[in-house]
C-alpha atoms as one frame of an Amber mdcrd trajectory, in Angstrom:
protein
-185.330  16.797 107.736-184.280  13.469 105.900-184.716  10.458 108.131-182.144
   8.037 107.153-182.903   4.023 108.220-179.209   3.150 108.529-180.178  -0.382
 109.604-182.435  -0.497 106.417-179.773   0.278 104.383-177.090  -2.084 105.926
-179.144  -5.015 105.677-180.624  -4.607 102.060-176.870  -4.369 101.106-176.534
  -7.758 103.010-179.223  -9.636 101.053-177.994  -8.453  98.074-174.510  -9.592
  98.708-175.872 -12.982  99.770-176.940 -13.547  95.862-173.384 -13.593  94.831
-172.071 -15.852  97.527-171.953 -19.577  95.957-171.222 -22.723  97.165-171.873
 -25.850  95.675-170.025 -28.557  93.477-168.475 -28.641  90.308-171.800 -30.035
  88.489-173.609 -26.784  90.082-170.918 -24.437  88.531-171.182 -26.260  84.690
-175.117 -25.272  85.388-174.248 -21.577  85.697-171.829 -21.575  83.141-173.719
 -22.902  80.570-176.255 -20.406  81.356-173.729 -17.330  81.037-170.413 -18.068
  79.826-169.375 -14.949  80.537-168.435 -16.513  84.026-165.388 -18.193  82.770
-163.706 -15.856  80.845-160.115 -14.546  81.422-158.728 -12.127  83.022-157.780
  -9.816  80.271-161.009  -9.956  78.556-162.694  -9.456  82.165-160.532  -6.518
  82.585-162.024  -5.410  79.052-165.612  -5.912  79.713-165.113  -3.981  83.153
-163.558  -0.981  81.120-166.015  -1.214  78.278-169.149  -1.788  79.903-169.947
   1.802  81.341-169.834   2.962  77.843-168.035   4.158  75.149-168.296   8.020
  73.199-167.170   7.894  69.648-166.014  11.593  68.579-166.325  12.260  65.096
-164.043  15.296  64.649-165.284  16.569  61.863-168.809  17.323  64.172-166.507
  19.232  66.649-164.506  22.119  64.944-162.305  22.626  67.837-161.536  18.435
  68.546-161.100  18.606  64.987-158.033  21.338  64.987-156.813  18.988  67.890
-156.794  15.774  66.384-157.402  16.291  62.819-159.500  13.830  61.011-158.955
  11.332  63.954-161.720   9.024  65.353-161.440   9.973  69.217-163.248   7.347
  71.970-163.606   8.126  75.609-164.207   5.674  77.570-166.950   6.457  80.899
-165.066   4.800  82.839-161.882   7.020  82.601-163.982   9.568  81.500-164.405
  11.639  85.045-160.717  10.747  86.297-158.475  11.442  83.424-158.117  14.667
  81.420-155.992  15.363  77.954-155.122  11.836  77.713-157.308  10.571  75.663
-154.379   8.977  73.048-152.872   7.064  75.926-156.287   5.444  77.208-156.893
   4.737  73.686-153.646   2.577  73.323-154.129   0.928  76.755-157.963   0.111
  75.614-156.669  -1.460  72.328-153.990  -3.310  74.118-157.086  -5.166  76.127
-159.347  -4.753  73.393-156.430  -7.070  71.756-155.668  -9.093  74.974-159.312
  -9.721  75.164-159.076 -11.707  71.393-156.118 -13.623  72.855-153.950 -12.260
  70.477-150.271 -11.814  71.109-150.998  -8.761  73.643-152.429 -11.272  76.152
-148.618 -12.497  76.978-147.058  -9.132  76.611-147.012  -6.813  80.084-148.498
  -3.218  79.736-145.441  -0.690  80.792-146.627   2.687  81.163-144.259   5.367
  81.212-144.011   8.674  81.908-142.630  12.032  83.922-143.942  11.936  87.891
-147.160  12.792  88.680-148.348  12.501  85.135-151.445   9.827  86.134-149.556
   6.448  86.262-150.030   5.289  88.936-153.785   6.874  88.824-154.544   4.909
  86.034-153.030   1.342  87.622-155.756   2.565  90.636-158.425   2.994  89.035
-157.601  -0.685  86.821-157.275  -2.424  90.149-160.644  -0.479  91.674-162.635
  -1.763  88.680-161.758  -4.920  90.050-162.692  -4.483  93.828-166.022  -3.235
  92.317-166.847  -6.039  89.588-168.969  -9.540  91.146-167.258 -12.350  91.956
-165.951 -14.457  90.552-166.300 -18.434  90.893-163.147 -20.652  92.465-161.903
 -23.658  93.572-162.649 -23.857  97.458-159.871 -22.970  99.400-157.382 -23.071
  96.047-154.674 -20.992  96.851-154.858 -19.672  93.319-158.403 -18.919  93.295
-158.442 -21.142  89.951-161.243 -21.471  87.218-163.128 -24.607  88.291-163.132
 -25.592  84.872-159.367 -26.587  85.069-160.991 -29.496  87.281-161.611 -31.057
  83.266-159.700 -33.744  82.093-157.886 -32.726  78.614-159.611 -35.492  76.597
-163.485 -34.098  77.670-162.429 -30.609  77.189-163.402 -30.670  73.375-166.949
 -31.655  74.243-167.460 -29.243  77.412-165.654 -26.727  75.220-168.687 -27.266
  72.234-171.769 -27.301  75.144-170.389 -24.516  77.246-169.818 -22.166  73.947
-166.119 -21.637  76.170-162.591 -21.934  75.996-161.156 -23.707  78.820-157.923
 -22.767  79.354-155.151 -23.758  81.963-154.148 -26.776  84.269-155.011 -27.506
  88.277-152.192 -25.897  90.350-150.461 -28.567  92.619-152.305 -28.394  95.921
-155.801 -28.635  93.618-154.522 -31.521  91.851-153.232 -33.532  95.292-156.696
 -32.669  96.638-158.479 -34.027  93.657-156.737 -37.029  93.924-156.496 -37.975
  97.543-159.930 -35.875  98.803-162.238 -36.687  96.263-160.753 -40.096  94.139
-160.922 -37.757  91.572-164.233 -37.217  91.030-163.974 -34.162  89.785-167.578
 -33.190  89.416-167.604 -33.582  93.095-165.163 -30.771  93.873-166.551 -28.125
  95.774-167.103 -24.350  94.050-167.680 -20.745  95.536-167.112 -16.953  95.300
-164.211 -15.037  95.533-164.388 -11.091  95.458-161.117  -9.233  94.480-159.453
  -7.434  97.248-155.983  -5.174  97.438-156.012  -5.975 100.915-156.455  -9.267
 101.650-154.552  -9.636  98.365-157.234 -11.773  96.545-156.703 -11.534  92.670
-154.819  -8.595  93.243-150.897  -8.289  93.696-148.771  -5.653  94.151-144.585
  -6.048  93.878-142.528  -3.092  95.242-138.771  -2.413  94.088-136.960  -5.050
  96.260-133.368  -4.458  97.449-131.008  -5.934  94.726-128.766  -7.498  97.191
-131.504  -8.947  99.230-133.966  -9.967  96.335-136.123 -13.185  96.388-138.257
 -14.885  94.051-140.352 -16.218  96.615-142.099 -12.954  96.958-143.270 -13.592
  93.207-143.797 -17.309  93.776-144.299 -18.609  97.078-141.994 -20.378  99.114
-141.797 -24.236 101.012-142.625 -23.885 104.198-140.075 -25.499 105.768-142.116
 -26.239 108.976-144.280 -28.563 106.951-141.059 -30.078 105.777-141.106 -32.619
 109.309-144.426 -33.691 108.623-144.132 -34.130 104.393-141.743 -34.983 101.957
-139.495 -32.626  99.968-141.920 -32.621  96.908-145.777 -32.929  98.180-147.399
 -30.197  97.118-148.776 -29.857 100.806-145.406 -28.092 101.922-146.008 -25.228
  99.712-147.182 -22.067 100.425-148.271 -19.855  97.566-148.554 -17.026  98.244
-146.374 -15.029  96.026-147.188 -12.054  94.279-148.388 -14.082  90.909-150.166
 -16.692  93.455-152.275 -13.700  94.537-152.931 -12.011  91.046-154.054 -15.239
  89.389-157.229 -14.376  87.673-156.712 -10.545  88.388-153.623  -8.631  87.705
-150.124  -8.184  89.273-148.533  -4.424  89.593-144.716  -4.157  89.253-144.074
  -0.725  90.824-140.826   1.310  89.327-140.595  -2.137  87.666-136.577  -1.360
  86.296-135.350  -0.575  89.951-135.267  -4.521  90.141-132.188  -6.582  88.880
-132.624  -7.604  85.159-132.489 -11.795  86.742-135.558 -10.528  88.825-137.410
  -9.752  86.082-137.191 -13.180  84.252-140.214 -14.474  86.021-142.239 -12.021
  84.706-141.635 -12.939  81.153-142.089 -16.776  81.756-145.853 -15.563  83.373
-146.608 -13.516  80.232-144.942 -15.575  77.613-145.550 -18.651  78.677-148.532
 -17.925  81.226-146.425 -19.899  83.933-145.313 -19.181  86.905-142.339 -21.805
  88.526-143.480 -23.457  91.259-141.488 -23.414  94.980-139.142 -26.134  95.456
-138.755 -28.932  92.929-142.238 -28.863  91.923-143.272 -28.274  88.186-144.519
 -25.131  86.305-148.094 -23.695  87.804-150.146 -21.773  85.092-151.217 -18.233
  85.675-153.913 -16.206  84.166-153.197 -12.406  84.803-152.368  -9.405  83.952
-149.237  -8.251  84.457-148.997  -4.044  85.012-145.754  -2.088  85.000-144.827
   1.118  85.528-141.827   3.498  85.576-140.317   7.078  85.253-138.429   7.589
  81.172-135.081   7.620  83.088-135.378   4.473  84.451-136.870   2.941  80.952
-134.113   5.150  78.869-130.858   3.157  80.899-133.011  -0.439  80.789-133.330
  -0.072  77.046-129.548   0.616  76.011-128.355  -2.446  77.311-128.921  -5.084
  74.091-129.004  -8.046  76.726-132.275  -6.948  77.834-134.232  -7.673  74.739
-136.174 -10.861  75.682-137.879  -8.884  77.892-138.209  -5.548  75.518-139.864
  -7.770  73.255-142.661  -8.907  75.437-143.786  -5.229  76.263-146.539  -3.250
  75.110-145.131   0.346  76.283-147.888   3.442  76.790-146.265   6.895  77.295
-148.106   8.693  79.472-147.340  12.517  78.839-148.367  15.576  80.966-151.496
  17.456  79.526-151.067  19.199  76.524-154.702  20.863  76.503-155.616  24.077
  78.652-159.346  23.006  78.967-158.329  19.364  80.261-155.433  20.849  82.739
-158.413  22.847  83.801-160.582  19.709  84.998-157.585  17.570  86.729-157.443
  20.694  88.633-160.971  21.468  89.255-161.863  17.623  90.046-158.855  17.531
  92.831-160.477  20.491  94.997-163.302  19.180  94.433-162.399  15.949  95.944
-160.492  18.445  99.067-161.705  19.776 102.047-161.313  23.600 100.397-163.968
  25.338 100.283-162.646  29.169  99.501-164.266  30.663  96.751-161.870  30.947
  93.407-162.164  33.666  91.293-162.296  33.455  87.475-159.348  32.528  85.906
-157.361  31.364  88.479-157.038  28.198  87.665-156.683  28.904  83.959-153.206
  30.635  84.861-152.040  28.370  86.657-152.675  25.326  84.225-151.306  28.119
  81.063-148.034  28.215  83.535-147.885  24.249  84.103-148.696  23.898  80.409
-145.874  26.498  78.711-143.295  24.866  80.975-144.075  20.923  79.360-144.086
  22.807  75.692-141.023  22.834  73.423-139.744  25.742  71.743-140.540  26.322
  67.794-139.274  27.985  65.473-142.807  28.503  63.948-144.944  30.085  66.687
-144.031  31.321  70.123-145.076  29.734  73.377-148.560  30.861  73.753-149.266
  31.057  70.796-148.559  27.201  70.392-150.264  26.887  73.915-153.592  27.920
  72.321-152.958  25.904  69.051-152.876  22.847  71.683-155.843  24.178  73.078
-158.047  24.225  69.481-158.431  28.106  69.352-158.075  29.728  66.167-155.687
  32.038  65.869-156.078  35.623  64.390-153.371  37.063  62.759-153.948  40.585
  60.866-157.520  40.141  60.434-157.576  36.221  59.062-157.342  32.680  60.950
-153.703  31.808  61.002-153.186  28.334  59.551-150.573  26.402  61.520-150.204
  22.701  61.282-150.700  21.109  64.446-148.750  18.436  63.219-146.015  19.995
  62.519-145.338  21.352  65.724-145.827  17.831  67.252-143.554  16.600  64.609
-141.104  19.196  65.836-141.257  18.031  69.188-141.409  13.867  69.896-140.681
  13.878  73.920-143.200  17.185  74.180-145.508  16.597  77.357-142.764  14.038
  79.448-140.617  16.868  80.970-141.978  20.196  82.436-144.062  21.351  85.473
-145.870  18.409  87.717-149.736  18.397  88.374-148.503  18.609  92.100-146.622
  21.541  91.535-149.906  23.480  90.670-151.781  21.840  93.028-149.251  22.927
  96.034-148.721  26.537  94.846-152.828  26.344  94.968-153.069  25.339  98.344
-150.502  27.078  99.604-152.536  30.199  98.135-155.684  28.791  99.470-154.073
  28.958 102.791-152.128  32.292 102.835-155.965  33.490 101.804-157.316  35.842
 105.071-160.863  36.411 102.977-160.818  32.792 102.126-160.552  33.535  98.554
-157.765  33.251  96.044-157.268  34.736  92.445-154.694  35.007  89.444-152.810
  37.704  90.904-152.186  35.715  94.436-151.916  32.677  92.951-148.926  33.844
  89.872-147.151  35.169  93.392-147.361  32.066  94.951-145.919  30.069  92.030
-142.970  32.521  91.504-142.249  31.948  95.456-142.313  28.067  94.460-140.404
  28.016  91.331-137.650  30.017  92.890-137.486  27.523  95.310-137.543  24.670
  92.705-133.998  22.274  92.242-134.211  22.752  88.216-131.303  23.845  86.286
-130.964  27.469  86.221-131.669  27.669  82.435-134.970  26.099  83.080-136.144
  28.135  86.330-135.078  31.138  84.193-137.326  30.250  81.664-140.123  29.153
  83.714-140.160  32.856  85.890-140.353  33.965  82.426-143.483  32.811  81.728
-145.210  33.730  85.034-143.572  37.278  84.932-143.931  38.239  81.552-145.532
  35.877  79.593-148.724  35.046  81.236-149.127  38.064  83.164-149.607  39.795
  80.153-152.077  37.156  78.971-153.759  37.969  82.408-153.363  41.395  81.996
-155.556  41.146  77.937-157.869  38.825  79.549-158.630  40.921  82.918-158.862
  44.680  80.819-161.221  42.683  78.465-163.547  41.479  81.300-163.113  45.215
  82.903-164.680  46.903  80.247-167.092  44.318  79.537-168.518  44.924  82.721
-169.051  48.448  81.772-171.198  47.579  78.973-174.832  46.514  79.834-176.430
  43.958  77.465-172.871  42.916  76.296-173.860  39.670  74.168-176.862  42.028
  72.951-175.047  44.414  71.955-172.145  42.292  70.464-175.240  40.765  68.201
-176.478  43.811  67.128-173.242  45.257  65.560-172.652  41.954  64.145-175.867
  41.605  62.385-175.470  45.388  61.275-171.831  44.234  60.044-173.555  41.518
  57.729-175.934  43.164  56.747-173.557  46.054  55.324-171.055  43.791  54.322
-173.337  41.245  51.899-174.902  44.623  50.272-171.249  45.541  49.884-170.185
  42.243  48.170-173.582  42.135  46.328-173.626  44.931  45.186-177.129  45.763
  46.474-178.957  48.532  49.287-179.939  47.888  52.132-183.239  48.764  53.325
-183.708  51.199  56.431-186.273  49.021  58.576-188.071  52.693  59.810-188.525
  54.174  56.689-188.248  51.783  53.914-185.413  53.735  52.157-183.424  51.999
  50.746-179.190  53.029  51.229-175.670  52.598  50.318-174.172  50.049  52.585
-172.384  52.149  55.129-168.584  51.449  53.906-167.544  54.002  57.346-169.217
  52.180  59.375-167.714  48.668  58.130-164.237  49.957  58.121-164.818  51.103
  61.939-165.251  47.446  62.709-162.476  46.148  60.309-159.827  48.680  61.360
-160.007  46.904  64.998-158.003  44.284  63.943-155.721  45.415  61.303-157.840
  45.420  58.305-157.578  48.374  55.831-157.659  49.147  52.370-157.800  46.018
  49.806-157.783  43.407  52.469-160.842  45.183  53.236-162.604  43.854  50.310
-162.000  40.351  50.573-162.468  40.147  54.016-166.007  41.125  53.717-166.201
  38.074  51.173-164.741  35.777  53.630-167.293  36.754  56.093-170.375  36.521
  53.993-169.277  33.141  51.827-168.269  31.782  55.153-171.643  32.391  57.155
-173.378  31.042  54.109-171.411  27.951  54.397-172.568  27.713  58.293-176.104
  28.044  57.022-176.136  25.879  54.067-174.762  22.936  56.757-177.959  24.209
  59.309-175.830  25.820  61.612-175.989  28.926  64.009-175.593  32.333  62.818
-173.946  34.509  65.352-171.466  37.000  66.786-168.805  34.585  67.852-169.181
  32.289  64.529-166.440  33.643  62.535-163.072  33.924  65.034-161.331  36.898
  63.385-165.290  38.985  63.068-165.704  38.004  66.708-162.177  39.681  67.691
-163.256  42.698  65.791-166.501  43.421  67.247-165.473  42.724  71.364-162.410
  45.317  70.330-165.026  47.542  68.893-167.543  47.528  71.908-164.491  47.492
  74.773-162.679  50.042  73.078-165.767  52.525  73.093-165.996  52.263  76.946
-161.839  51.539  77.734-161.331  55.379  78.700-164.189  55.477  81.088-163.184
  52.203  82.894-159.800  53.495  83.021-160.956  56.756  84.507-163.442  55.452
  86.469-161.174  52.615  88.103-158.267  54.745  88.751-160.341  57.461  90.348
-159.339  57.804  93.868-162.210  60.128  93.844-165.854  59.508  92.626-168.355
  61.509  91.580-172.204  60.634  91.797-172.010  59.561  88.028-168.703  57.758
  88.244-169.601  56.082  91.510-172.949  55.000  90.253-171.373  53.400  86.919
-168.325  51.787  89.231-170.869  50.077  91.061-172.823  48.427  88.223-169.557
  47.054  87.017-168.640  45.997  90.736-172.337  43.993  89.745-172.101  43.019
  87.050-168.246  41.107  87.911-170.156  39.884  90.856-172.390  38.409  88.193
-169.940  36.824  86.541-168.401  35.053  89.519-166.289  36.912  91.667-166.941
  38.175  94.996-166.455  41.375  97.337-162.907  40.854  98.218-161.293  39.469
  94.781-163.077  41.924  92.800-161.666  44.260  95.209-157.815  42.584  94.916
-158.249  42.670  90.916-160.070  45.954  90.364-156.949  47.382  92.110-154.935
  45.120  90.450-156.069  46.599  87.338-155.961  50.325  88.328-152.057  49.855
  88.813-150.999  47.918  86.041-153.856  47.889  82.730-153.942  51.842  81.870
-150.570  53.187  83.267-150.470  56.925  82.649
């Protein structure tokens, strides 16, 4: 058994923490800075270093076929620090890393706010977490004592040294003293700057250090003072009207000085509340309580809303100062199967669930949430375009189907902001994980639950229409290919053996057949005629007869020679439309005896001796007792209907 020293641990972490706690004088903080100036940068290029520092993958698409369907010729990052959080999003972290990349430079970004947009539950509001969490983790940071701005010491410089401090310090100082640092300087220290005591400030969302948060406020009740601070008028007895002394800063700016400041469902605020927000990012000033004058800030300012909200603040023309100073990120719905996979698969992971899920379960639901965010085309129907958005290759009559991904987006601008929510899913999967009395859930309870839900859902009727559409015919049929497919390939021992074989036999055949050449019988040493029979057998699975024949064959061989001239690996599943031909070729030599064998109500020793090596052999590949049970059933009644 583990021992675990508790008191150990708590009190390493304590002398740790004690190397980042600093307090000393202004002289003692030049010292450190001219060690690392990485101390006394700003907030946006902190922000970036915190994003950037974990790491950064560089996709080259042309290395990844299936990326490279996606995205084209695109140069895809992902960022580790988004990396485990965020799924088939990758465009809109990429514009909200350049936007800091470019706020970082102190180019025109760094007094713009970042707006994200989007449709609800879309990962807003995750991302503006997980920005304000990097925070909370990274070391502190080093402040004027008891500023209520948590300022950069360096401010503490008169204008005419800067210059020189600027040259030794390899920095650029930035920014004047706030009021209350300034009065202090003055009146506490004769201003002897270099006297001014330093220390440590961590970022907190709670005790509101470097981080502040502004909620929609109630237009007829709306105050700047939660942006700015206030006077507090019971200092006003014992000061006059305009020493800094009688203010209290504490606004929502005050707070995010140095960190960042989120404006939540930023356009539910009147336009006039708004206007301080664009004097902190244009002119990085915030006004000061009272009659006092400006007080700089160093932030960054956050915004989010839902496209209604942004659609009705756009059309009025009177808002365009503050248009102009925002960098807008739309933050769609996933597009990709595989990613809507992982958002679901990392939020029961992070529950208390722990039923076991059989396979494909949450592939149907993500196909449902998926087909509901697509558009309609003209060129391809909806799951069709689902798997184009996916990177599959699509076989049409025996050849890859080209269809320009681009297009389709083309087609459809707004595609990803309207549709089925990530909540949606994750309900209908609860609610299914909770119905379950074997503690396991699988496509077939989990497409009932959703059609329960959706009928329930306040959508136009048009839409709900459509969307029962899709979970009664649509992707139950998918289900249906998918589950018949994995039926009979648990009849077949050795699949992926035997799937190699007749592919290697196919090649073989088929490059005598182009070449014109025999092929030599490995027992004997005779040589033959390629076997044309035994090619067409393959071929004639999907849809390939007569002429097409021919230069099929060539595609195959000129394309495998390709894959080896570049050093990759021959095999079965190498060539998409080949790889269709030879599963229907193996599962439709055992389809009748599944069929049979599943819909027996009766057994005999044979029969019950092969259903029970498939019952394995499913186990094997991930279900268990009761939801092989549910889908074997599942697939007596509704795959091979007499």
């Amino acid at each position: 058994m583990l021992k675990f020293d508790f008191e150990a641990m708590i009190k390493s972490d304590r002398e740790e923490r004690k190397h980042y706690k600093f307090e000393g004088t202004f002289l003692d903080y030049l010292a450190i800075v001219r060690e690392n100036p990485r101390l006394a940068v700003l907030s946006h290029q902190r922000m970036h270093q915190l994003l950037t520092d974990p790491g950064i993958e560089t996709i080259k698409t042309e290395e990844n076929s299936r990326l490279k369907r996606i995205y084209g010729n695109d140069t895809i990052k992902r960022y580790e620090f988004f990396k485990k959080q965020f799924f088939g999003i990758d465009k809109s972290i990429m514009k909200i890393m350049r936007y800091f990349h470019s706020a970082a430079m102190r180019g025109e970004e760094s007094r713009q706010v970042l707006y994200l947009v989007g449709p609800v539950g879309a990962g807003k509001s995750s991302i503006m977490e997980a920005l304000k969490r990097s925070l909370e983790m990274s070391p502190p940071i080093y402040v004027l004592q008891d500023c209520p701005m948590r300022e950069e010491p360096l401010h503490l410089l008169p204008k005419h040294l800067r210059p020189q401090f600027e040259e030794m310090l390899g920095v650029k100082i930035e920014g004047e003293l706030c009021p209350i640092c300034r009065y202090r300087l003055k009146n506490d220290y004769n201003g002897e700057f270099e006297s001014f005591p330093v220390t440590t400030s961590e970022f907190s969302i709670r005790s509101r250090k470097g981080i502040g948060v502004v909620p929609p406020v109630d237009p007829n009740n709306q105050d700047t003072s939660v942006l700015c601070g206030s006077v507090d008028i019971s200092k006003l007895d014992l000061y006059p009207e305009d020493d800094p002394r009688v203010l209290s800063l504490n606004g929502a700016f005050n707070v995010g000085n140095r960190g960042l400041v989120e404006f939540i469902e930023v356009f539910k605020n009147d336009v006039e509340y708004l206007h301080t927000m664009i004097t902190a990012t244009q002119e990085k000033s915030v006004p000061s309580p009272g009659k006092g004058a400006m007080i700089y800030f160093d932030g960054i300012i956050l915004a989010h809303s839902n496209e209604a909200e942004w659609n009705k603040f756009k059309s009025d023309h009177t808002n365009e100062a503050i248009l102009d100073r925002i960098v807008k990120v739309e933050v769609p719905y996933c597009l990709e199967l595989e990613e809507e996979v992982k958002i679901y698969r990392k939020i029961l992971k992070g529950s208390s669930f722990n039923a076991h899920i059989a396979p494909h379960t949450i592939e149907v639901a993500s196909m449902f949430a998926i087909l509901t965010r697509l558009a309609p085309s003209s060129k391809v129907d909806p799951l069709t375009k689902l798997k184009i958005y996916n990177g599959e290759e699509i076989v049409e009559k025996g050849s890859t189907k080209k269809i320009d991904i681009f297009e389709l987006r083309d087609e459809a601008p707004r595609e990803g902001m309207t549709g089925i929510s990530t909540r949606f899913i994750m309900k209908a999967l609860d609610t299914a994980l909770s119905e379950s009395e074997n503690n396991c859930i699988n496509p077939v309870a989990v497409i009932d639950t959703m059609v329960k839900s959706t009928k329930e859902l306040t959508v136009s009727e048009d839409d709900k229409k459509r969307y029962l559409g899709f979970l009664q015919d649509t992707i139950k049929k998918e289900y249906n290919k998918i589950l018949e497919k994995e039926v009979t390939k648990a009849f077949i021992h050795g699949y992926r053996e035997q799937a190699e074989s007749l592919f290697n036999n196919y090649l073989d055949h088929a490059e005598a057949f182009v070449n014109f050449t025999k092929i030599k019988d490995p027992n004997t040493g005779e040589e033959l005629e390629p076997d044309v029979r035994f090619l067409q057998s393959i071929e004639e699975q999907i849809g390939i007869t007569g002429t097409a024949a021919h230069g099929f064959r060539q595609d195959v061989t000129s394309y495998m020679f390709s894959v080896m001239r570049n050093g990759g690996k021959i095999e079965y599943s190498s060539y998409e439309p080949l790889k269709e031909a030879i599963e229907k070729k193996l599962t439709a030599s055992v389809k009748e005896l599944s069929r049979i064998i599943t819909k027996a109500k009766v057994r005999d020793q044979e029969q019950d001796t092969k259903y029970n090596a498939m019952v394995e052999a499913m186990k094997d590949n991930g279900y268990c007792d009761n939801c092989c049970n549910v889908v074997l059933k599942y697939a007596a009644n509704n795959l091979w209907k007499d």
